[in-house]
C-alpha positions as CSV (number, residue, x, y, z in Angstrom):
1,X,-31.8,-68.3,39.0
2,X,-32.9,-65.7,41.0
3,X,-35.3,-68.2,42.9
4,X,-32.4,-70.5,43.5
5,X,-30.2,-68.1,44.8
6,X,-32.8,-66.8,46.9
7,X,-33.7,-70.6,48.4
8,X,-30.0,-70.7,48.9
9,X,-29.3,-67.6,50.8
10,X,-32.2,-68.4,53.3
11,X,-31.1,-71.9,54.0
12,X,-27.5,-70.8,54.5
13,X,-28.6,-68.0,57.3
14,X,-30.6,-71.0,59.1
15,X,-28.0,-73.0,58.8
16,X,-25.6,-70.7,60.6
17,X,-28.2,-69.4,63.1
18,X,-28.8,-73.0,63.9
19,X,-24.7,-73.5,64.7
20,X,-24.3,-71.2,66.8
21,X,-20.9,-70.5,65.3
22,X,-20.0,-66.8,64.2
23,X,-20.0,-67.7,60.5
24,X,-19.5,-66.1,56.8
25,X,-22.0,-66.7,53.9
26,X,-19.7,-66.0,50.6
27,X,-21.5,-64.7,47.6
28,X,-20.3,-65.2,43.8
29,X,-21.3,-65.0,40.8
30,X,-20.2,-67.0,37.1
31,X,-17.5,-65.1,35.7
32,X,-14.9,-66.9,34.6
33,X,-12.0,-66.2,34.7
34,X,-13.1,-64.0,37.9
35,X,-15.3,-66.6,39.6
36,X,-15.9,-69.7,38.0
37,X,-17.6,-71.6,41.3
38,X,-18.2,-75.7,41.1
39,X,-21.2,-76.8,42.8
40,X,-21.7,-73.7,44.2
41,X,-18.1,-73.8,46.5
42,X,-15.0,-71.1,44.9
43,X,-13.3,-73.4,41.8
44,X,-10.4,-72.0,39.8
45,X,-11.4,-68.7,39.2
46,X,-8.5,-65.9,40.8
47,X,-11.3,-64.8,43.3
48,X,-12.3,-68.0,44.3
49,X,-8.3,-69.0,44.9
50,X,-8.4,-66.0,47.3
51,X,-11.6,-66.7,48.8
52,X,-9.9,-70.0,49.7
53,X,-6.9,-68.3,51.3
54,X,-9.3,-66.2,53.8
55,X,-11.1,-69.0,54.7
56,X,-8.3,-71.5,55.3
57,X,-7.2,-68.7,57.4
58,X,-10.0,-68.5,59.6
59,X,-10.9,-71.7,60.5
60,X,-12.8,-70.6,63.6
61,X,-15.4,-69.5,61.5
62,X,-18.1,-71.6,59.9
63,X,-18.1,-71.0,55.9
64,X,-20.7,-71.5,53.5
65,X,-20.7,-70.2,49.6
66,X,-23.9,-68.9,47.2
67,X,-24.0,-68.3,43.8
68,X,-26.1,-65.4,42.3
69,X,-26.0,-63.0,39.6
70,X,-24.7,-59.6,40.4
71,X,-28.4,-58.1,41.1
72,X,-29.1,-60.3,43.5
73,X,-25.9,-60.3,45.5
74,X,-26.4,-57.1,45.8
75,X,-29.8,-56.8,47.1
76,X,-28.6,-59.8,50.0
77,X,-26.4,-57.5,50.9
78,X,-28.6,-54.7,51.4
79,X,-30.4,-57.2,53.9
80,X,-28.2,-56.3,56.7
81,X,-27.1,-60.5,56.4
82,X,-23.9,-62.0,57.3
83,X,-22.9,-62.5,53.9
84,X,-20.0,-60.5,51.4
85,X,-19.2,-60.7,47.8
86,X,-16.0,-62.3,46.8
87,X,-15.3,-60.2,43.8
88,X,-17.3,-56.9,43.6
89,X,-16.8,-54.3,41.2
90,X,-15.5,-51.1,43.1
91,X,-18.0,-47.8,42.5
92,X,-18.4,-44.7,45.2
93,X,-22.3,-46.0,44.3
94,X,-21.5,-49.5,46.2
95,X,-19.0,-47.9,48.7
96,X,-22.2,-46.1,50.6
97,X,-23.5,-49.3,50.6
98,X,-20.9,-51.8,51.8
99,X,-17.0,-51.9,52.7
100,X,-14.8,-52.8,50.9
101,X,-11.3,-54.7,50.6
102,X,-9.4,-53.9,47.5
103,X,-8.1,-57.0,46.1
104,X,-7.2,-57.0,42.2
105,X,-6.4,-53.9,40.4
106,X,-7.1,-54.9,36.8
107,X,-6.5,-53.1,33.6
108,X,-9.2,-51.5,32.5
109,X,-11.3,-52.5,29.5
110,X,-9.3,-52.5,26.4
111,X,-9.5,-52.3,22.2
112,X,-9.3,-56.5,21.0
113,X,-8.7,-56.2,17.5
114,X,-8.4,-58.4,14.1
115,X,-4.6,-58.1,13.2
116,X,-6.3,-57.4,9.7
117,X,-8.3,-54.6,10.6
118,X,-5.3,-52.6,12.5
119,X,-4.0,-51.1,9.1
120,X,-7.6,-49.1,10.0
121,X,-6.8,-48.1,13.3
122,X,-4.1,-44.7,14.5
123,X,-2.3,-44.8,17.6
124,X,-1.4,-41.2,19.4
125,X,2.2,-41.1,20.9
126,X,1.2,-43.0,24.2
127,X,0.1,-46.3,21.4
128,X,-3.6,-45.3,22.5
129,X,-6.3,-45.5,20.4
130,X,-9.0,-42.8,20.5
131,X,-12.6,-44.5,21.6
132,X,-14.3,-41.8,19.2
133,X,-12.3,-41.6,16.2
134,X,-12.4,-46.2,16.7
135,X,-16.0,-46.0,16.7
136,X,-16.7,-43.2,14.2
137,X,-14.9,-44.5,11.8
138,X,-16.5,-46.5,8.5
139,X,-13.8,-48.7,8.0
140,X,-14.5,-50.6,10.9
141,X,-17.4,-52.2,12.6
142,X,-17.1,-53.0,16.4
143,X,-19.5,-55.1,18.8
144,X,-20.5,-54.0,22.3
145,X,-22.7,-55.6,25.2
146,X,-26.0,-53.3,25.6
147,X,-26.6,-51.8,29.1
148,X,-23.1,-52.9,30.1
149,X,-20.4,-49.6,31.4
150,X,-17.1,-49.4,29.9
151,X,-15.6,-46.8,31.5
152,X,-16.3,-42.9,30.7
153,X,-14.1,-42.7,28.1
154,X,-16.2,-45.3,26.1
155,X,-19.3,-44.7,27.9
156,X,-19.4,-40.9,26.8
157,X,-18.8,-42.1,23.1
158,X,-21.7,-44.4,23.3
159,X,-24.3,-41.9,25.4
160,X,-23.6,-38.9,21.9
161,X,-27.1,-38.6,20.6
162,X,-27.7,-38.5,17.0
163,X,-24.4,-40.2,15.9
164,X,-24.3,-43.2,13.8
165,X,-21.6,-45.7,15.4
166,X,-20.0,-48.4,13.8
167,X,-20.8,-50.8,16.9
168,X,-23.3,-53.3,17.0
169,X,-24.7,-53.5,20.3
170,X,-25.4,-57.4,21.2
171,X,-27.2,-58.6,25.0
172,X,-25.2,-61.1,26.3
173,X,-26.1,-63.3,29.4
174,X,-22.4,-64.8,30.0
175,X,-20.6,-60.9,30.0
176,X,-19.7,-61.0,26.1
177,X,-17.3,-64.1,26.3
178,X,-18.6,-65.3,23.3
179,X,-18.3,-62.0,21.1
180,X,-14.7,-62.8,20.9
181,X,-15.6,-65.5,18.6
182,X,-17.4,-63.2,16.0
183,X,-13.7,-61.4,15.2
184,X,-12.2,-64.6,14.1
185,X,-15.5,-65.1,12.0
186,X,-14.8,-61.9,10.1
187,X,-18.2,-61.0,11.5
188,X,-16.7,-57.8,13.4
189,X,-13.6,-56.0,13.5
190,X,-12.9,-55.3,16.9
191,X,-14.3,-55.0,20.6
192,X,-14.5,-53.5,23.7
193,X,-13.4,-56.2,26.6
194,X,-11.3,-56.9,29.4
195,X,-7.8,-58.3,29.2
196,X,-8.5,-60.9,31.4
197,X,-11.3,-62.2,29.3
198,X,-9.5,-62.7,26.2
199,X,-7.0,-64.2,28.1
200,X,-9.0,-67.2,30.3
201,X,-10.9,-67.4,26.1
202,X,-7.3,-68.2,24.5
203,X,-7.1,-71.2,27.5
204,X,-10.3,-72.5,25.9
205,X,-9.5,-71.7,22.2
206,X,-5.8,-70.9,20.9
207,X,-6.7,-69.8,18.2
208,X,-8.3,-66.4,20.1
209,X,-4.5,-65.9,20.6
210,X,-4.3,-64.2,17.3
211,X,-6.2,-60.8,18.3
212,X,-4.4,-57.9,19.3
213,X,-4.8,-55.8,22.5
214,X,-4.2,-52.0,22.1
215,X,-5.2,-49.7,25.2
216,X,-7.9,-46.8,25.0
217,X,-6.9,-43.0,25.3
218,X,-8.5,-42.0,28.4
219,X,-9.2,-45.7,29.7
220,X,-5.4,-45.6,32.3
221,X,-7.2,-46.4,35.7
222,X,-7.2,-49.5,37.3
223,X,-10.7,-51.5,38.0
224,X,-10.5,-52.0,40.9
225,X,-12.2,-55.7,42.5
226,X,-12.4,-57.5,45.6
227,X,-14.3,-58.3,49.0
228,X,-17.7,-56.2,50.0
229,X,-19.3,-56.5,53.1
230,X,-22.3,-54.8,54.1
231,X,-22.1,-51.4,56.5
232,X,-23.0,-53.0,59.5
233,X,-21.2,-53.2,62.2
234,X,-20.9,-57.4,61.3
235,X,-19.5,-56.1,58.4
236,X,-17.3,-53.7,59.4
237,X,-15.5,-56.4,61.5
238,X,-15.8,-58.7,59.2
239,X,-13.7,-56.4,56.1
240,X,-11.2,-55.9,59.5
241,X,-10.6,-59.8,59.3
242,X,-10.5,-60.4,56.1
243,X,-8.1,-57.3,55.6
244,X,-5.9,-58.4,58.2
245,X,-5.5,-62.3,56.4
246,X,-4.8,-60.7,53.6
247,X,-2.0,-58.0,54.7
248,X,0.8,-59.9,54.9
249,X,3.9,-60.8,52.1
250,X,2.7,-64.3,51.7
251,X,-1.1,-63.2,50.5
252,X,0.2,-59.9,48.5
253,X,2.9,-62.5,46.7
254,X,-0.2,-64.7,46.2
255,X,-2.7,-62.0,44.9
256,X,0.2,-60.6,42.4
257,X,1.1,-63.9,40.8
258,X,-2.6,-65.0,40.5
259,X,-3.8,-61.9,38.6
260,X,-0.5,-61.5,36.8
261,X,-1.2,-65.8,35.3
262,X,-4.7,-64.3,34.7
263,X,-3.4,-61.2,31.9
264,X,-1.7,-61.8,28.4
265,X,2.2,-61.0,28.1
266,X,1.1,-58.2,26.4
267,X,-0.7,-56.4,29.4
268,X,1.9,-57.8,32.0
269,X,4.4,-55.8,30.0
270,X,2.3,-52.4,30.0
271,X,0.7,-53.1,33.4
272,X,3.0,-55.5,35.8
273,X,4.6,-52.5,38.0
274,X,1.4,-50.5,38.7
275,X,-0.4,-54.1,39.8
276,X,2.3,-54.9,41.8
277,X,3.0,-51.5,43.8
278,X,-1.2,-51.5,43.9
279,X,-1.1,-54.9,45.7
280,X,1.7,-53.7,47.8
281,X,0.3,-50.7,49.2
282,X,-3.6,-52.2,49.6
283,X,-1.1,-55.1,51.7
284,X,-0.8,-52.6,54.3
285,X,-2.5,-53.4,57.2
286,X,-5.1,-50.1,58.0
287,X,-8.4,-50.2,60.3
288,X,-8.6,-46.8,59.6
289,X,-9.1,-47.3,56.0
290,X,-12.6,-48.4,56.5
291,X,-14.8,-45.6,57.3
């Protein structure tokens, strides 16, 4: 994979050197319901239906699209190239390393539970669940995705030396989609997963629709997603373009209803005004922004 996406990168900067046209190299990776690319071009996931919108929007430009894993994009993009990510994860780590336009402001990673096992499980006032008191307790036994973050609140649980957890840690090459499957197998009680990934599973399985989402104590900010492009001064114009496509009511109205289609009912509810007012105020049009 890594040679492929390596071969593709390469022939996509000759390509565009040899066009002479300013152009964009668009990098993605498999993760669906985030980017699920087909043959390589965006396909149905809700980055790739925004990818289209910028690039239908600049047609001047000459457009080509690379898959790779995460590791790899991100080392391209240390290359000084003129390529961005489609759908990179936000972290002060990657900010001194690219800019960045926020896109989707997602709910962060959540408890998916076996209605059986939530006799088992305590809510505090808020109806949060307490990531220590889930994964300390013997009533229960939860699956995670080694060397994978969750968010301090969960990450902090995991890193406690000397404590015997009730999670099974599992390596996973497609992001833990298929750990879903083990809590309708009675094989574990609950998880640790985004919202959006139970929800594109239930598309390919109803029968996922059973579980039960129930937010963490400690897990309320957004994750926050979108467009990277490397700190060079190609990049820096380039963020400017795409953040000017994107500010107006049209795009915001698209970028709201295609992450809201993405969630359960369930995190709509909880989560539907804080997305939207996110999407509003990122809508605002601000060179200044990126610094």
């Amino acid at each position: 994979m890594l040679l492929a996406s390596a071969l593709a990168s390469s022939a996509a900067l000759a390509q565009a050197a040899a066009s002479g046209q300013p152009g964009v190299i668009w990098l993605s990776s498999y993760f669906p319901p985030v980017n699920v690319p087909v043959e390589g071009k965006p396909g149905d996931g809700i980055a790739d239906r925004i990818t289209e919108y910028v690039v239908a929007h600049w047609p001047e430009a000459r457009h080509q699209f690379v898959r790779a894993n995460p590791t790899r994009i991100w080392h391209m993009l240390g290359q000084d190239a003129s390529m961005c990510d489609t759908a990179a994860l936000r972290t002060p780590e990657r900010e001194k390393l690219a800019y960045f336009r926020a896109v989707f402001f997602s709910p962060p990673p959540q408890l998916i539970i076996r209605p059986e096992a939530l006799e088992h499980v305590r809510l505090n006032e808020l109806g949060q669940v307490d990531p220590a008191e889930l994964m300390n307790n013997p009533e229960l036994r939860g699956v995670i995705i080694k060397q994978r973050a969750y968010g301090p609140a969960v990450d902090q649980v995991l890193r406690q030396p000397g404590v015997h957890l009730n999670v099974e840690q599992l390596a996973s090459p497609n992001y833990g989609a298929g750990t879903l499957k083990m809590l309708l197998l009675g094989r574990a009680d609950y998880l640790i997963e985004y919202d959006i990934t139970l929800a594109y599973a239930i598309t390919q399985d109803a029968a996922l629709a059973r579980l039960k989402v129930l937010p963490l104590k400690g897990a309320e900010n957004f994750v926050v997603t979108g467009f990277a492009c490397p700190r060079t001064p190609w990049g820096l114009a380039t963020i400017r373009r795409i953040d000017a496509i994107l500010s107006t009511p049209e795009a915001a109205a698209l970028i709201v209803r295609t992450e809201l289609g993405a969630l359960t009912p369930a995190s709509v509810a909880r989560y539907g005004a804080q997305i939207r007012e996110s999407v509003r105020r990122a809508s605002v049009a601000d060179a200044e922004r990126f610094r």
